[in-house]
Backbone as numpy.savetxt, mean C-alpha at the origin, in Angstrom:
# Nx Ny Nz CAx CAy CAz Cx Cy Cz
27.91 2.99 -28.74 26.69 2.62 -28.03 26.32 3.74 -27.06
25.02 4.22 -27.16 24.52 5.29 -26.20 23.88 4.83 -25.28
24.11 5.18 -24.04 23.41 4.56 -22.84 22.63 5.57 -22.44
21.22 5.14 -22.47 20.84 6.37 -21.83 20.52 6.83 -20.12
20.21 7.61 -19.63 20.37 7.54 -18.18 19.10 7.70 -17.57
18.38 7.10 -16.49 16.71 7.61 -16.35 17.42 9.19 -15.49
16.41 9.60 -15.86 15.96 10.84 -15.14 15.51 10.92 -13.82
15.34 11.93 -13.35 14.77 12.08 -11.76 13.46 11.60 -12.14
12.63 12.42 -13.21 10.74 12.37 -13.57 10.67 10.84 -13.54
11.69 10.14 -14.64 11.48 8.57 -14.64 11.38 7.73 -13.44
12.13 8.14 -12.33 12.32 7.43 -11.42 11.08 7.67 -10.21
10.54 9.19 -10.75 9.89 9.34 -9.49 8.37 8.39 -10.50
8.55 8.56 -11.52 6.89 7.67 -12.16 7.10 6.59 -11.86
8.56 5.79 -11.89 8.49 4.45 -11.26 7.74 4.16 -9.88
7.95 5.01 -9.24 7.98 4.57 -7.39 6.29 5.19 -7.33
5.77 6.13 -7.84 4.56 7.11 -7.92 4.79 8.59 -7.41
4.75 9.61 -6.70 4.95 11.03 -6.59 5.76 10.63 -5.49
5.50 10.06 -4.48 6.35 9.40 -3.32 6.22 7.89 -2.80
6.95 7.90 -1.94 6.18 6.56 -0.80 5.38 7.48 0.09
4.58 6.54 0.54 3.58 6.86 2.18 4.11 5.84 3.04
3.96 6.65 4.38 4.81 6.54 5.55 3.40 5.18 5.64
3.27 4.41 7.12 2.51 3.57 7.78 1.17 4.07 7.92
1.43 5.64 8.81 0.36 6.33 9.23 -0.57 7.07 7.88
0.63 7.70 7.05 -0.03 8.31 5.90 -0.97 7.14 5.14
-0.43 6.12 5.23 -1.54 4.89 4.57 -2.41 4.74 5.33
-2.54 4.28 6.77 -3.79 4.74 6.95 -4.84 5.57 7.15
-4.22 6.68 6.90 -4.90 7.77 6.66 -5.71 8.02 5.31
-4.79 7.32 4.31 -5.38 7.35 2.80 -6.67 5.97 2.98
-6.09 5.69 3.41 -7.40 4.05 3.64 -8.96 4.46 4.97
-8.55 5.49 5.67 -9.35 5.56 6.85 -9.44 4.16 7.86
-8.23 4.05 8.45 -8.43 2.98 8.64 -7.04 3.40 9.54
-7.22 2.52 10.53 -5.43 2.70 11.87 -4.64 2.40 11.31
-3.46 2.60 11.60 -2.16 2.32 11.89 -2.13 0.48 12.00
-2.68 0.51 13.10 -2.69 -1.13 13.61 -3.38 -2.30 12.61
-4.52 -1.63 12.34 -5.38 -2.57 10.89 -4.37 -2.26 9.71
-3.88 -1.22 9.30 -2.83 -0.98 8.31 -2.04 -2.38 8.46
-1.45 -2.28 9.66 -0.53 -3.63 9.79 -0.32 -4.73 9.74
-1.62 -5.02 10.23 -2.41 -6.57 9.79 -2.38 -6.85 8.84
-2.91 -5.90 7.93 -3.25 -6.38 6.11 -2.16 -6.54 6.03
-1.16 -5.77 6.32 0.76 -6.10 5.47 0.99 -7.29 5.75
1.06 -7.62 6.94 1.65 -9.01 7.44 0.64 -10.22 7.25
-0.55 -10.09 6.84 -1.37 -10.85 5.93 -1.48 -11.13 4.59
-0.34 -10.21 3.68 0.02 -9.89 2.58 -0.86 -9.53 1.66
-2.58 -8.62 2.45 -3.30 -8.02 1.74 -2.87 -6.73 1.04
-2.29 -6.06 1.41 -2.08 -4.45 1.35 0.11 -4.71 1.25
0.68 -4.39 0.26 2.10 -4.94 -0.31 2.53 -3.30 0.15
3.61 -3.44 0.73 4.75 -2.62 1.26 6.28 -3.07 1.37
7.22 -1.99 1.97 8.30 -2.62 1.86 8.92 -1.55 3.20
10.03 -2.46 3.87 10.50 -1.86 4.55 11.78 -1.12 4.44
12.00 -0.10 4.36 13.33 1.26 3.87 13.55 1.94 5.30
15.06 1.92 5.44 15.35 2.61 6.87 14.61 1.77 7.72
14.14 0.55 7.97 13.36 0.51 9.67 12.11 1.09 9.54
11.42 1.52 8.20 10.28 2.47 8.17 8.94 1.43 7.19
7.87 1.40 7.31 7.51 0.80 6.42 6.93 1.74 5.67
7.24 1.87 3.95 6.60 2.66 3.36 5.81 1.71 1.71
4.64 2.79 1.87 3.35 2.10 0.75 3.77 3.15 -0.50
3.71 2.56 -2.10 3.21 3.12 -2.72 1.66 3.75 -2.99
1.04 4.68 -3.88 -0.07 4.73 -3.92 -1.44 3.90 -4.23
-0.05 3.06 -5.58 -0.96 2.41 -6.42 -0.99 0.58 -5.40
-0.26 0.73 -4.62 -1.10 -0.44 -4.30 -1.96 -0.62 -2.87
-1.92 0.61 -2.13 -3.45 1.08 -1.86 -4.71 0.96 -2.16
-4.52 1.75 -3.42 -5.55 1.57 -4.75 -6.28 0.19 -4.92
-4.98 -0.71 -5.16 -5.41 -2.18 -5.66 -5.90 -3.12 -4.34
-5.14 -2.50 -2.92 -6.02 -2.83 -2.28 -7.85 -2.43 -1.92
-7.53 -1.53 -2.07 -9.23 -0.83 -2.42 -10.06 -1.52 -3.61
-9.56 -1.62 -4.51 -10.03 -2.22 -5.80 -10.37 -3.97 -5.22
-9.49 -4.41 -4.69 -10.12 -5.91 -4.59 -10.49 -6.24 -3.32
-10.57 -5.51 -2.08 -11.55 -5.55 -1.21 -12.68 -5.96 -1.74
-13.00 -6.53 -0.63 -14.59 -7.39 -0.76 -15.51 -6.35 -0.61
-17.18 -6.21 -1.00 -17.75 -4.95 -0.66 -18.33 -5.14 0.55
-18.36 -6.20 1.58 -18.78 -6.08 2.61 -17.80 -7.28 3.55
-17.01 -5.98 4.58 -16.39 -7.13 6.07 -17.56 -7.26 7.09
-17.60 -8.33 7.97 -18.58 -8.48 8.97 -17.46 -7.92 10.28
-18.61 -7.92 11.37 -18.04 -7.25 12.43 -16.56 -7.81 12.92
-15.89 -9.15 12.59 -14.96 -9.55 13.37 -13.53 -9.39 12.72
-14.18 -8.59 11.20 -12.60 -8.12 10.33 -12.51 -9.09 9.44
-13.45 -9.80 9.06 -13.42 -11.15 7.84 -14.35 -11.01 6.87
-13.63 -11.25 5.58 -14.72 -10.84 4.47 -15.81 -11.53 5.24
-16.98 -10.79 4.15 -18.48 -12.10 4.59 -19.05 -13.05 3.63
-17.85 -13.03 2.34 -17.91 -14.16 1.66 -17.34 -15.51 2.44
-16.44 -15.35 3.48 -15.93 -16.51 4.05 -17.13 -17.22 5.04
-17.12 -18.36 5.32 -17.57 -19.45 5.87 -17.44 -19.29 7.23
């Protein structure tokens, strides 16, 4: 039986080119640090915590971008809500 072994390339396509740090996400989002944080702990925007650090893949950035609403009102709430 041959086992095969992943590779470094495999592992890094698993995860995406890297993680992004807290700040680097909101930097990719234009958007703070602090609003970054909210969405996590609202379980809009999916992260994980490594070392005490919280780090984002790319792709679910992305998917947060992708299913954002196209318009928040001034108080940080979609304006589909009631």
């Amino acid at each position: 039986m041959t086992v095969r072994m992943k590779s470094n390339t495999d592992a890094t396509r698993a995860i995406g080119d890297r993680l992004l740090t807290l700040r680097e996400a909101a930097e990719v989002l234009r958007l703070s640090s602090r609003t970054v944080g909210k969405y996590v702990k609202s379980g809009e925007i999916s992260g994980k915590i490594i070392g005490k650090r919280w780090r984002f893949r790319r792709a679910d950035l992305d998917a947060f971008f992708e299913n954002a609403p196209s318009q928040w009102d001034f108080a940080g709430r979609r304006s589909d809500e009631g």
